[in-house]
N, C-alpha and C positions, 0 to 999 in steps of 0.2 A: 115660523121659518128660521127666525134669529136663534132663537133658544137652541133649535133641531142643532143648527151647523154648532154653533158654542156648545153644544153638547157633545157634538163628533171629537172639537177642540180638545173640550177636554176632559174625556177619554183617552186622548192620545198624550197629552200633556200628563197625565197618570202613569201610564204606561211608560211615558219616556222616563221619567223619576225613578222608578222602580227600574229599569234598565241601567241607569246612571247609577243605581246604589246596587245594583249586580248585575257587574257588565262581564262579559266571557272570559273564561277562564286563558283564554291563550292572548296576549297582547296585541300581536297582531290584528288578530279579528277587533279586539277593541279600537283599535283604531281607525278602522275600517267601519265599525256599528259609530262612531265618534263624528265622521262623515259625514255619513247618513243623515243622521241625528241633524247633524249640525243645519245641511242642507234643506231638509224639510221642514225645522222649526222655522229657517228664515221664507222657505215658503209659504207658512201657514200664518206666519205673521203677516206675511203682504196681504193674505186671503181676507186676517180678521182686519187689516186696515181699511182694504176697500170694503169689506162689509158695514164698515163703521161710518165708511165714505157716504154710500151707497143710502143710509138708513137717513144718514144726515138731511142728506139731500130730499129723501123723500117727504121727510117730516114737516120741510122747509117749503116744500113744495104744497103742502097741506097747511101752510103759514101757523105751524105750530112746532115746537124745538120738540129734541128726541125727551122718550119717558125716560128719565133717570135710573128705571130699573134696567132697560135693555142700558143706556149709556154704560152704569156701573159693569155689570155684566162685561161688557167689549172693552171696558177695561181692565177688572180682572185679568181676561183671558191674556189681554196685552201686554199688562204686564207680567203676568204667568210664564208667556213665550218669551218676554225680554230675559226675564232670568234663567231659563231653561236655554237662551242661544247662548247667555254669559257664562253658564256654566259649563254647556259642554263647549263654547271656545277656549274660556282658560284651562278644562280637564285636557282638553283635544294637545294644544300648546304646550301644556306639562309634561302630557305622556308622550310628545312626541321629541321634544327635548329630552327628556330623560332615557326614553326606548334610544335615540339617535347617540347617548353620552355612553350607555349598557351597550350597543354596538361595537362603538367604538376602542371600546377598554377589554371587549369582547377579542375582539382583533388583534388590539395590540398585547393582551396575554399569550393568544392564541402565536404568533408573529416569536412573543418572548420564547415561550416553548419547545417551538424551531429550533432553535438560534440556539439554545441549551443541546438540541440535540445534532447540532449541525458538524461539521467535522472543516477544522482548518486545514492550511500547510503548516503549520508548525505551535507549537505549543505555548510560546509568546503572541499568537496572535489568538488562539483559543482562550487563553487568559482573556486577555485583554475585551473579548466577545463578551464572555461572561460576567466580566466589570458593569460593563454597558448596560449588559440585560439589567442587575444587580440595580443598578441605578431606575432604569425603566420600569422595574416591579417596584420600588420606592414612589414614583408617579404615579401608580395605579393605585398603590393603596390610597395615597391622599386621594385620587380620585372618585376612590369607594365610598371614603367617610363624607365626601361632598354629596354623593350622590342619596349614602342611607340617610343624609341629612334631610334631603329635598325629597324623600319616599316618607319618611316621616312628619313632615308637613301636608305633602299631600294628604295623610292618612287622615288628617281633621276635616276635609271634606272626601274623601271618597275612600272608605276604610278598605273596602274589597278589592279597588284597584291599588292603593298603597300594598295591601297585602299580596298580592300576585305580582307587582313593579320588586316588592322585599324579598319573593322566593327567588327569583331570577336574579336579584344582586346578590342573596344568599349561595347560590352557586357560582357565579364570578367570583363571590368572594374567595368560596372554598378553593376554585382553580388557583387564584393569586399563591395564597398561603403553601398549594401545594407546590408552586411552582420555584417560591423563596424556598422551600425544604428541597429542594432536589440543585437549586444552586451553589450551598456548599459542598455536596456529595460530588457537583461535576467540577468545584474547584479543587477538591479534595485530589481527583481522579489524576484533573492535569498537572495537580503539584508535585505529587509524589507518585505516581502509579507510571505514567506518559514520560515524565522527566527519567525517571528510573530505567523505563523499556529503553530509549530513546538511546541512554550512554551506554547500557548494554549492548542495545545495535550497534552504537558507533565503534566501541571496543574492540565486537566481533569484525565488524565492518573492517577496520583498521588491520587487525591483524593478516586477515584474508589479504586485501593490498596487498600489506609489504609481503608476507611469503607471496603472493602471484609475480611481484615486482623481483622476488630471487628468483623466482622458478624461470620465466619470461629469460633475465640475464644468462641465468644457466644456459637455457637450451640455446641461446644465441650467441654462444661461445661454440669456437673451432674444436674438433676433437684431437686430442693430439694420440696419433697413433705409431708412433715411435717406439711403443715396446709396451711390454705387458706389463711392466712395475708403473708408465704412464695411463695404461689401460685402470690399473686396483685405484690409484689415487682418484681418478674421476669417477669410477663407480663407486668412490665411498661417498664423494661428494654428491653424488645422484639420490644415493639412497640416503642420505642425511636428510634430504631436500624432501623427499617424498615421504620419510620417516614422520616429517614435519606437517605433512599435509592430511595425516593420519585423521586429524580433529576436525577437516574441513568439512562431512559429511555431517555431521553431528554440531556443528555451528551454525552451515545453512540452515537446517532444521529449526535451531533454536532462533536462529534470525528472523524465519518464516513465522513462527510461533510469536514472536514479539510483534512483528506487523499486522498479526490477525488481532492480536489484542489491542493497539493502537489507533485501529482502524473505526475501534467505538468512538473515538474521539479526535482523530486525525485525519486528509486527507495522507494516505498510504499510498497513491499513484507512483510516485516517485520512484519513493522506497521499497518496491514489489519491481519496479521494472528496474530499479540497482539490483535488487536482489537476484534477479532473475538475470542479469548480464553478468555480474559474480560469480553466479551457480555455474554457466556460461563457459565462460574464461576460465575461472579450475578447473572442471573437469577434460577441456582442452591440454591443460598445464598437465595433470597426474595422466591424461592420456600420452600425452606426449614425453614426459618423463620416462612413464613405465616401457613405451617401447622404446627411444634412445639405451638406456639401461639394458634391457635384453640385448640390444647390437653390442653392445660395450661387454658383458658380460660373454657374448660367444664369441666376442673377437679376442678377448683375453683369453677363453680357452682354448681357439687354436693356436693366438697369438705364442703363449707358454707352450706349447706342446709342439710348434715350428724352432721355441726358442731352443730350447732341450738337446733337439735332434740336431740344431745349427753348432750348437755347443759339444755335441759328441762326434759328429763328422769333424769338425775342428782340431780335435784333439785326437780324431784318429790320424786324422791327413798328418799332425804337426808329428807322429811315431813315425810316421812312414817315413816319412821327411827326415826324420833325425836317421832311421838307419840308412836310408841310402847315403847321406850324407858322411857317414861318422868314421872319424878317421881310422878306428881300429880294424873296421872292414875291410878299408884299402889297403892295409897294412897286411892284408891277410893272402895266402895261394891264391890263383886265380881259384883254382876246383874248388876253393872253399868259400871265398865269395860267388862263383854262378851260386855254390847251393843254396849263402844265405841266402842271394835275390831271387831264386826259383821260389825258395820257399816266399817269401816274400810278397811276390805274385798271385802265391794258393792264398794267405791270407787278405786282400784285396780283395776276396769274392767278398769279404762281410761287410770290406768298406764302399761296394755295390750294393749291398744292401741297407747301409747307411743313407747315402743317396738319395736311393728308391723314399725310403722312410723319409725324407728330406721333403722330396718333390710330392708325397700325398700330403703331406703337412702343409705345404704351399698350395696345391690344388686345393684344400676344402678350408684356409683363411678366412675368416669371416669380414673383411675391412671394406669398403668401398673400390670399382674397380681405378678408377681415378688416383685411389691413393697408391695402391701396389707399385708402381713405378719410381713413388718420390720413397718407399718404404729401404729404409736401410739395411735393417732385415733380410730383405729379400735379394738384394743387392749382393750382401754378403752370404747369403745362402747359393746364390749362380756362382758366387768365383769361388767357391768353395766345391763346387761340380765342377767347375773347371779344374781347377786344381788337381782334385783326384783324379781326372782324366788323365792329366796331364802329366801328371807321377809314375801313373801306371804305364803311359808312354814313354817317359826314362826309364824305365824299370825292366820294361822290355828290351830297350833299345841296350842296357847294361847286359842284359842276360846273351843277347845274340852278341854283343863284342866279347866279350869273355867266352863264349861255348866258339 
């Protein structure tokens, strides 16, 4: 019966040997089969103790000590199991130290990688990330050689697990190294690629400003509509303005273009909703511009075309005026003065139709109505109707005293 059970023993105590010099290919499971293991050797050793117990006692009870063949036997197996729990507790403790250290560095590559790929506000603090990392993948690799250190020792008692613990640090390793090769390429990126977009934006940026900061002053200036030579001075300064805003279509753009490429490396929230209240605010500007300018542009064209007519009615009124006036006429027969001023009168139909010409010039003025009344222009265009009224009523009043 002793032998049968020691025989069960070890059988199992074979089998676990052979499991311990090829344990599973995937770590995990090993240390789970490590368990196991561990659990039931300290079971089977309590089994073979009490068996030992148990035999003791019987022999004794028989007042004679155990056969020395079973004794050696149950101890064998005793100490077979002692070193089969010594070995898978310190394999168990190795690999779970080391699986726990391969985690850890696992992480914190993993964690480095981010963080390379991560996007700051500003390109001094994106630096400055990748210092850090920089530093971080420098503790990993001492890490590594710590760890191929202690994979290499295990290797003198468990080759199969040192070699499966060495492929899994063989790819940590490789992530590491891949990770330092992609750290100067993202310092590279933000020292000259980032810094470069950045003063480009800023550039662009700036420019856009100050013309929006003239345009903004512009349109928030009075129009002075006083005359048409004040009318040309402000529409040149309009179209100077807008002459200027020519490139703002083709800046935004390039602005936009710079924030998409920033964005591999930057947070861009900002600088997309600048860009976007920019975009904004000019094309409000060149809106507002272009229509001001077209008012400005048709109130100089009737403005000149009121001016003209103000200017020939004037100088017809100032003939008229001069020959009623002029002393050679009174000097003259009556019969000879009715006829100039008869005549005088026939030619007055043109200076009605000066007038007329006068008053459609005023009727389609292009200026706001608010302004018409403070306009000087137009001031002088009424007593200028008055006037020729008023001439042709002397004019009459001359012809009926003389006839």
């Amino acid at each position: 019966e002793v032998e049968k059970e020691l025989s069960v023993v070890k059988s199992w105590i074979q089998e676990t040997r052979d499991l311990l010099l090829n344990p599973s290919p995937d770590i995990q499971a090993v240390l789970q089969e490590l368990e196991v293991v561990h659990a039931d050797v300290v079971s089977r050793r309590q089994n073979v103790d009490r068996l030992a117990e148990q035999q003791q006692t019987k022999y004794l009870d028989l007042f004679t000590i155990l056969p020395s063949e079973i004794s050696m036997q149950l101890a064998e197996v005793s100490l077979a199991l002692g070193a089969i729990e010594d070995q898978t507790q310190r394999t168990r403790e190795v690999q779970e130290h080391l699986a726990s250290r391969m985690q850890d560095l696992s992480e914190r590559l993993r964690t480095a990688s981010s963080r390379l790929k991560d996007r700051c506000p500003d390109v001094d603090q994106a630096r400055d990330d990748v210092k850090t990392v920089l530093e971080d993948l420098d503790a990993c690799g001492r890490t590594l050689a710590e760890l191929d250190a202690a994979v290499q020792d295990l290797g003198r008692r468990s080759p199969l697990l040192a070699k499966q613990l060495g492929g899994a640090l063989g790819r940590l390793s490789e992530t590491q190294h891949q990770t330092v090769r992609l750290s100067p390429s993202r310092l590279s990126v933000l020292w000259v690629q980032a810094v470069c977009y950045l003063d480009e934006y800023s550039e662009m940026r700036d420019s856009l400003v100050r013309w929006t900061e003239k345009a903004r002053s512009l349109l928030g200036t009075s129009v002075l509509w006083t005359s048409s030579l004040h009318l040309t001075e402000q529409i040149r300064l309009h179209q100077a303005v807008l002459r200027e805003s020519r490139d703002v279509p083709g800046d935004l753009e390039s602005m936009a273009q710079k924030v998409e490429l920033l964005s591999d490396v930057l947070q861009v929230e900002p600088l997309s909703q600048q860009l976007a209240e920019l975009s904004r605010r000019s094309e409000e500007l060149r809106d507002g511009l272009g229509t001001r300018l077209q008012g400005l542009q048709d109130a100089h064209k009737t403005m000149e075309a009121l001016e003209v007519e103000v200017k020939a009615l004037h100088s017809a009124l100032q003939q008229v005026r001069d020959t009623l006036t002029s002393p050679e006429l009174s000097q003259q027969g009556l019969k000879e003065q009715l006829v100039q001023r008869q005549r005088l009168l026939a030619d007055m139909d043109v200076l009605k139709q000066q007038v007329q010409a006068v008053q459609r010039c005023q009727a389609v003025l292009q200026v706001p109505e608010d302004v018409l009344p403070r306009l000087s222009l137009c001031r002088t265009a009424l007593r200028l109707q008055q006037d020729a009224s008023q001439l042709q009523h002397v004019a009459i009043q001359q012809c009926n005293i003389l006839q």
